[in-house]
C-alpha positions in Angstrom: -37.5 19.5 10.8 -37.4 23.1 10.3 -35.6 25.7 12.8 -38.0 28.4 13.0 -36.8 32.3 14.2 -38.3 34.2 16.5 -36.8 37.0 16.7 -39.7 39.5 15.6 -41.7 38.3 18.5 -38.6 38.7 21.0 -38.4 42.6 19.4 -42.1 43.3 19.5 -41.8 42.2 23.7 -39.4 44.3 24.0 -40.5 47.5 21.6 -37.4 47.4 20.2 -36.9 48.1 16.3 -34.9 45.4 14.4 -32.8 49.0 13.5 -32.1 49.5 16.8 -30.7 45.7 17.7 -28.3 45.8 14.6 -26.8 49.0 15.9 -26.5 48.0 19.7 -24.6 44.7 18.8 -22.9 45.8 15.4 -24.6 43.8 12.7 -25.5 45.3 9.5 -29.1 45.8 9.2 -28.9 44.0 6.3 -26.9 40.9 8.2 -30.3 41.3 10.5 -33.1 41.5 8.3 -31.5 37.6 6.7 -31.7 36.6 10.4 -35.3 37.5 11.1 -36.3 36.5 8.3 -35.1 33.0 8.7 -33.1 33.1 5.5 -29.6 32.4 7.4 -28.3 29.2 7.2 -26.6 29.9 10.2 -25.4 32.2 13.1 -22.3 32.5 15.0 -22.8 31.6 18.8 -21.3 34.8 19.6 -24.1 37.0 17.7 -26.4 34.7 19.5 -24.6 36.0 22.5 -24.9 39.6 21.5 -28.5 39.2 20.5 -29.7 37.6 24.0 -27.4 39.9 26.2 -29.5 43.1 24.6 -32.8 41.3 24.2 -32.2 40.3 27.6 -33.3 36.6 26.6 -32.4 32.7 26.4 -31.5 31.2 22.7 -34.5 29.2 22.7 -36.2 32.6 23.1 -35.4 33.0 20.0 -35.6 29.4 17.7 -37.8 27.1 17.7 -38.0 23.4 16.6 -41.0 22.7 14.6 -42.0 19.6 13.0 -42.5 20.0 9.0 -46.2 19.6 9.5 -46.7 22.4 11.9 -43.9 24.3 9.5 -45.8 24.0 6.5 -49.1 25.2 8.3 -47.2 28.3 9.7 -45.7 28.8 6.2 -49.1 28.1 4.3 -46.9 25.7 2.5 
C-alpha cells in the first residue's frame, strides 16, 4: 500500500512555488523536487515540521494512504 505525496496540491492552495518552499525552510530544490515527486523513500520528521509550519498545514495534508488499486489507477499503472 502505496504512500502517496501531496505536496503539489498543498503548494497550488497556497500559490506558493515549490522554489519558494525550498528556500523558506532550507532544502535544496533538488532535495524538494525528490519529495514532490514521491521518489523519497523517506523524510525526516523535522522537514515535515518545516514543511507544515510554512504551508501552514497537518502531515496528512500532505500523504496519503492509498490502496495499490486506487495507486495503480492514479499512476495509470
Amino acid at each position: 500500500m502505496p504512500i502517496v505525496v501531496t505536496l503539489d496540491v498543498m503548494l497550488a492552495r497556497r500559490k506558493m512555488t515549490l522554489t519558494e518552499l525550498s528556500e523558506r525552510i532550507g532544502l535544496t530544490l533538488a532535495n524538494m523536487s525528490i519529495l514532490k515527486s514521491g521518489k523519497a523513500k523517506g523524510v525526516r520528521f523535522s522537514t515535515l515540521d518545516d514543511i507544515c509550519r510554512v504551508l501552514e498545514c497537518q502531515p496528512g495534508d500532505l500523504l496519503q494512504h492509498m490502496d495499490d488499486e486506487n495507486y495503480k489507477k492514479l499512476m495509470k499503472i
